[in-house]
N, C-alpha and C positions, 0 to 999 in steps of 0.2 A: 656450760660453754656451748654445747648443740644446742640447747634451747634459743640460747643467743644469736649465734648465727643464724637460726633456722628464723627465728626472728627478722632479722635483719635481710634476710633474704625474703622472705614474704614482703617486705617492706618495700625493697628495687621489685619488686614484680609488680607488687600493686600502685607506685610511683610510675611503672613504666606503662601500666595498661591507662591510668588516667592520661597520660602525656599522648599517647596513639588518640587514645579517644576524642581529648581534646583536638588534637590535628586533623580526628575524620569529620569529627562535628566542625569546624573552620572550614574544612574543603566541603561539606553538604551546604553552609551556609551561602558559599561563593559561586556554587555550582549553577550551571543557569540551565533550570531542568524546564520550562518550558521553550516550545517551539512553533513557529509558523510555518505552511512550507505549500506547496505545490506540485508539480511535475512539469518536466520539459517534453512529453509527449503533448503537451499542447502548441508546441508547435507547430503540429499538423494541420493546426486549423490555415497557418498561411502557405500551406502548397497552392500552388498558382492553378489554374485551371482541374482544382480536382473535382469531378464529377460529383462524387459523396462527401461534402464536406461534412468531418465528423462532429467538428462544435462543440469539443470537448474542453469542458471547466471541473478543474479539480482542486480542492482548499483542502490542508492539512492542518491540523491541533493537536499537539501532543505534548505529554506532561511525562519526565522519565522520572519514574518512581525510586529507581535506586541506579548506580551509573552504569548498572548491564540491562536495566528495564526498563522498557518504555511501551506506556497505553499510548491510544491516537483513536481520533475522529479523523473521516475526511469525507468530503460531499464532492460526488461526480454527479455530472451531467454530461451526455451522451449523442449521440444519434449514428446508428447503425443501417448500413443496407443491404449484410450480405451475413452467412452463419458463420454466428463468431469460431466455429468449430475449423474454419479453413484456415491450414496451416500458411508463413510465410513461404513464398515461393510463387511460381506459375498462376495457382489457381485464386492468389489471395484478390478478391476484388476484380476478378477477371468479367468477362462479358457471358452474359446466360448462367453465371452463377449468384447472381444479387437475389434479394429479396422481390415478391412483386409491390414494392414500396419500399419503407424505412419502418424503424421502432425509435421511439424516443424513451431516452431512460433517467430517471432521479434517482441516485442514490447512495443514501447514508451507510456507512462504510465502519465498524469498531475493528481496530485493531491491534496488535503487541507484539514487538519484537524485542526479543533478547541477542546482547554481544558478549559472542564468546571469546573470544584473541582480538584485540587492537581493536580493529572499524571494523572484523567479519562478525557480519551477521543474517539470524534467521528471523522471519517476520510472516504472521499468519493474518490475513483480514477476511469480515464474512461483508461481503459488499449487498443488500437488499435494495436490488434495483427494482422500482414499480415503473413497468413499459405502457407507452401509448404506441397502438398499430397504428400505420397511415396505411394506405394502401396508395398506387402510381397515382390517384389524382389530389394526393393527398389529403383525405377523408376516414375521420379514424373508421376503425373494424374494431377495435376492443383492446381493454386493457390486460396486462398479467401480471406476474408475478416471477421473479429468477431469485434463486440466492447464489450466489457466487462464492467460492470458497479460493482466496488467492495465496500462494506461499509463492513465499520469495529466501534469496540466497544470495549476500551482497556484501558490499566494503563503503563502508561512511569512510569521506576524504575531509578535512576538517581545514577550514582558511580563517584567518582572519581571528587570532585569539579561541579560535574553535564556535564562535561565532556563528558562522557561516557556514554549510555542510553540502554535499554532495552523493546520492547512494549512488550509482548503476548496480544493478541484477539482475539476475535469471529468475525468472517465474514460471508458475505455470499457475492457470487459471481455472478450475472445476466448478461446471454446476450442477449437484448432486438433484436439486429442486427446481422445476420449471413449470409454469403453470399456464392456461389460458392463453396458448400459441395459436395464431388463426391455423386452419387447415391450411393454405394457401404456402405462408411464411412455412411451418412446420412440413411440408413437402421437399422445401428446399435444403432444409437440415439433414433428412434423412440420410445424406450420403457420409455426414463429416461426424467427427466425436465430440463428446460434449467436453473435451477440454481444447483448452489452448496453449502452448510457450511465449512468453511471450517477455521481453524485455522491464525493467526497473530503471525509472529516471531522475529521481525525485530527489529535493533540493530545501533547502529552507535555512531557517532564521531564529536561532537560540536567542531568548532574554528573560 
């Protein structure tokens, strides 16, 4: 008689664990783990009479590996004229604190965020920006080398069948590696640190 029941009981458990399985394998298959996306800090390209227009173009590619992980590509392009180490405030792009030029920057970005409650999540990117110096007449001086190291801390908003998404975050932006700074540029640095806070705005497109 225990043998039977005990039977019969292994039977609803392993009935039950195929019917889960089969529900998770149906929601993997519906799941739309690839993503395109962007960022809304590109709208800074159309502030109206900004002296340093930044010219910034950013593309995302991301594939989420399981529904709390997600790898990503993203390619930024850049143009800077002041140490990115100046915090918001007063002195962010003020006058006498610019570069004596600009830096132009390319670069390819791997990164992965995992969610842990609803849309909160954390996300770590290593951005390897290869810079061109210009200097005021705009004439390069030499190229370098940054690796950026960016975490962020945010809430995915989800529209449209979840379709369509929305991060805002808090970050901060470290560059442990910096290389081949002109003397000139690297003078102006000296006062600020090598990180920054700095805002999450990024947006995209599940299919």
């Amino acid at each position: 008689m225990q043998k039977n029941i005990l039977g019969i009981g292994l039977a609803l458990v392993l009935a039950s664990s195929l019917q889960v399985s089969a529900q998770d394998t149906k929601k993997d298959i519906t799941y739309k783990k690839w993503f395109i996306g962007s960022s809304l800090l590109m709208l800074g390209n159309f502030i109206p009479d900004d002296p340093n227009p930044p010219e910034y173009v950013q593309l995302n590619v991301g594939y989420r590996i399981t529904p709390k992980d997600v790898v990503s590509f993203r390619f930024k392009r850049s143009i800077y004229s002041w140490p990115l180490g100046v915090p918001f405030g007063p002195s962010f792009d003020a006058p006498g604190l610019n570069y004596p030029g600009h830096a132009r920057i390319i670069g390819p970005t791997l990164g992965y965020q995992r969610f842990w409650w609803k849309g909160v999540y954390s996300s770590v990117y290593a951005l390897n920006a290869f810079e061109k110096y210009m200097d005021e007449n705009n004439k390069k001086i030499g190229n370098g080398y940054t690796l950026y190291l960016d975490f962020y801390l945010g809430y995915q908003f989800k529209f449209f069948k979840d379709r369509l998404f929305f991060e805002p975050a808090i970050g901060i932006s470290y560059w442990p590696v910096r290389t081949n700074v002109p003397a000139s540029f690297k003078a102006a640095e000296q006062k600020w640190p090598n990180y920054f806070i700095q805002p999450g705005l990024d947006f995209g497109f599940r299919f």
